[in-house]
Backbone bond lengths (Angstrom), bond angles and torsions (degrees), N, CA, C in turn:
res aa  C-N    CA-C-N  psi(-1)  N-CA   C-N-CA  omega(-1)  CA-C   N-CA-C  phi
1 X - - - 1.456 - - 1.530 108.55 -
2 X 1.349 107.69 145.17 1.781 93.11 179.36 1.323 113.96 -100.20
3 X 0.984 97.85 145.96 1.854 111.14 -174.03 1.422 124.13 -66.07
4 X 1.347 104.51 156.70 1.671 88.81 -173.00 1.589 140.45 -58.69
5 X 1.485 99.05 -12.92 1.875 93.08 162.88 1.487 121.27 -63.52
6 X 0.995 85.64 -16.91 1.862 90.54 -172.37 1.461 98.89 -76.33
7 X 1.244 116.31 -53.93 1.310 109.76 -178.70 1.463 127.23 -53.08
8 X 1.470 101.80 -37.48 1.603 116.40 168.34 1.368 110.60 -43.37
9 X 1.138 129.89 -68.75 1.389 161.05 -140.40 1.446 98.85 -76.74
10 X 1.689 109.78 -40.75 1.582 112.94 -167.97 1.451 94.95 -87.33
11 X 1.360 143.18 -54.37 1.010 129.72 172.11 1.537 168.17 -48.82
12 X 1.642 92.15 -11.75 1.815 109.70 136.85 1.441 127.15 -53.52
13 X 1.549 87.98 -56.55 1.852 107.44 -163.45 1.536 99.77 -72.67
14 X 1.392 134.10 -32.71 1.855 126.29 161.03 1.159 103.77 -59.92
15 X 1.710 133.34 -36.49 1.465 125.95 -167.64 1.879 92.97 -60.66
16 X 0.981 98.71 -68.26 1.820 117.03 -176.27 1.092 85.70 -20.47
17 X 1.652 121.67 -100.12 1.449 132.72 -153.85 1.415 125.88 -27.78
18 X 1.576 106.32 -44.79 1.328 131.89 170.21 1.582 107.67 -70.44
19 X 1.321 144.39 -43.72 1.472 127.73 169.88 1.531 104.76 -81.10
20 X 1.482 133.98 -10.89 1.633 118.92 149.46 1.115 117.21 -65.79
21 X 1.453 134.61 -35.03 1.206 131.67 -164.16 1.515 102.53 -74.14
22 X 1.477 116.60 -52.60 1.369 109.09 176.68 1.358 121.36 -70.72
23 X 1.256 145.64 8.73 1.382 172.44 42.63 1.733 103.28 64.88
24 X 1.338 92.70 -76.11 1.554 113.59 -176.04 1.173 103.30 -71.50
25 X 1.604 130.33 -58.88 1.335 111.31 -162.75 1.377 119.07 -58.94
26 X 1.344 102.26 -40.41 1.704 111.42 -176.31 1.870 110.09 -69.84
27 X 1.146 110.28 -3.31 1.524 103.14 170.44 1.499 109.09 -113.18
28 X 1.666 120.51 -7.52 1.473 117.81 -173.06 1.406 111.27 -110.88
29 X 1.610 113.64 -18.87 1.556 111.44 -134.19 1.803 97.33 -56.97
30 X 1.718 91.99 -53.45 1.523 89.82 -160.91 1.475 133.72 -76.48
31 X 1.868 101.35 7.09 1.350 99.00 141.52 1.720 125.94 -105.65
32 X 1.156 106.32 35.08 2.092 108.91 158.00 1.265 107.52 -77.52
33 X 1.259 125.79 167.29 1.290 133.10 147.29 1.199 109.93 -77.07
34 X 1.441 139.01 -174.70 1.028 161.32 -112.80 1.730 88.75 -124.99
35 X 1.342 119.80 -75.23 1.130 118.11 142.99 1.512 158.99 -29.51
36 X 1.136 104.11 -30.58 1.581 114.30 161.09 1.533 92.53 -88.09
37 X 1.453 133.25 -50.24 1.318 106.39 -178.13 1.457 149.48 -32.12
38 X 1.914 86.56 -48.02 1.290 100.07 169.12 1.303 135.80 -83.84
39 X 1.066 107.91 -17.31 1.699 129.45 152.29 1.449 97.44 -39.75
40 X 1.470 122.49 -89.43 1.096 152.19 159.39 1.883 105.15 4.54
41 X 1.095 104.60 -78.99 1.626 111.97 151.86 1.395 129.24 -12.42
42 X 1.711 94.29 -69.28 1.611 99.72 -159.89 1.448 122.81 -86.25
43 X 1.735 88.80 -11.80 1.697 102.14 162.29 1.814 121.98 -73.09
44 X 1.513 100.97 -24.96 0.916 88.47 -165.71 1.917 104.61 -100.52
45 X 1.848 115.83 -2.19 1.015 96.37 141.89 1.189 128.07 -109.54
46 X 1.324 111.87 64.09 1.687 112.09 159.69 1.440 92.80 -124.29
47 X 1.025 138.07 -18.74 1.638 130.54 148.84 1.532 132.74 -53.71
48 X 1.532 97.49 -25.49 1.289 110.29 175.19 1.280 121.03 -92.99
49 X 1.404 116.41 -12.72 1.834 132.76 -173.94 1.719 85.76 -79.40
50 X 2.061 114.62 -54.48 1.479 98.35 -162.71 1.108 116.83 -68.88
51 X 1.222 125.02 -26.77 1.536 133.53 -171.60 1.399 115.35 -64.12
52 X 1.518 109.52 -45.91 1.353 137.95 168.20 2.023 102.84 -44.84
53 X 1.654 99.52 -59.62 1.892 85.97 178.43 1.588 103.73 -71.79
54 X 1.775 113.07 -47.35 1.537 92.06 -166.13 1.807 120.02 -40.51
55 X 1.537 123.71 -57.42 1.092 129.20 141.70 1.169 129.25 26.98
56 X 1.278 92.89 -91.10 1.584 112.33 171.33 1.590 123.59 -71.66
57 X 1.145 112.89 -36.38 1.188 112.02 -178.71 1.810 120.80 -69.03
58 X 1.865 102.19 -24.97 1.133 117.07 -172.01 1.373 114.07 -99.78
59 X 1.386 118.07 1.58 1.460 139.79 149.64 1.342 113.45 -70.68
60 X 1.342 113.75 -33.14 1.625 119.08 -170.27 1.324 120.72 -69.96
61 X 1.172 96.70 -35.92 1.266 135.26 -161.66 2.120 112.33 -92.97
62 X 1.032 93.65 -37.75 2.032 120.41 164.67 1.602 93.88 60.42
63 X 1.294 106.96 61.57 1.321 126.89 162.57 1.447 108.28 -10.45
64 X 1.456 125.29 135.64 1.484 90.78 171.04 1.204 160.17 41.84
65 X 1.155 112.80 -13.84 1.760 140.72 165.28 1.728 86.41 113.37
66 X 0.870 121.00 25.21 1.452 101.62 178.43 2.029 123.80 -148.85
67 X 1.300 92.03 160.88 2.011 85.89 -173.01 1.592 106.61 -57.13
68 X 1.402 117.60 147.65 1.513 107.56 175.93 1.802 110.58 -79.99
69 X 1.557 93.35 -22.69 1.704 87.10 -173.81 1.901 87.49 -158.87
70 X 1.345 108.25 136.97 1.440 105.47 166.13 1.636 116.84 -81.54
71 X 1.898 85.61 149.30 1.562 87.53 -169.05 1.663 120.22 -75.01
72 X 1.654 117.23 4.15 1.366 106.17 151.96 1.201 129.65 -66.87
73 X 1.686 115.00 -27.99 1.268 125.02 -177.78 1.658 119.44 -68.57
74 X 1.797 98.85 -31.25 1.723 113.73 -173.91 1.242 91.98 -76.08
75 X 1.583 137.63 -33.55 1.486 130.31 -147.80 2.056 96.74 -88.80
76 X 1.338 103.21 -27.56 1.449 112.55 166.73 1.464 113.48 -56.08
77 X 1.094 125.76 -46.02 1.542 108.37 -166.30 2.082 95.04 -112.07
78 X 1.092 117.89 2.02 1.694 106.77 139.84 1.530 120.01 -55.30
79 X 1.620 102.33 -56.62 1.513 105.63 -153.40 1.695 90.12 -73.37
80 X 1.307 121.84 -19.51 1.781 119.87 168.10 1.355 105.60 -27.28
81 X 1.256 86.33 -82.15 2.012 113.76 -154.25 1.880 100.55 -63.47
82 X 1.483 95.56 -28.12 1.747 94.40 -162.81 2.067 89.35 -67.65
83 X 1.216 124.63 -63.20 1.481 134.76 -174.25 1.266 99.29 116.45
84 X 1.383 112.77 175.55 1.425 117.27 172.78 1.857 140.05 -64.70
């Protein structure tokens, strides 16, 4: 199992990926097709599933004595990927 630096460490760099991704979509979406969209999507919730355990796991764990990410901030990039 990897130890908690790792988890530390991974959980900026998923935050990143995840505010590029929404980055991109909102400057590309509406020229994808229909298909790259949804592509587009499912990548970006399978970024959101890992981020979602690192998260949690690195909460579990009380990194440092401290939250890795607050859960207003996690509930922000759910309600992303989920849509309105």
């Amino acid at each position: 199992m990897p130890n908690c630096r790792q988890y530390t460490k991974a959980e900026p760099l998923l935050r990143q990926a995840l505010v590029s991704s929404q980055r991109l979509l909102l400057e590309t979406f509406g020229i994808l097709s229909e298909r790259e969209q949804l592509a587009f999507e499912a990548n970006s919730r399978s970024r959101l599933d890992t981020y979602l355990s690192i998260t949690e796991v690195a909460n579990d764990l009380k990194a440092a004595g401290t939250r890795a990410e607050s859960t207003s901030d996690v509930y922000r990039f759910v309600c992303w990927v989920k849509g309105p």
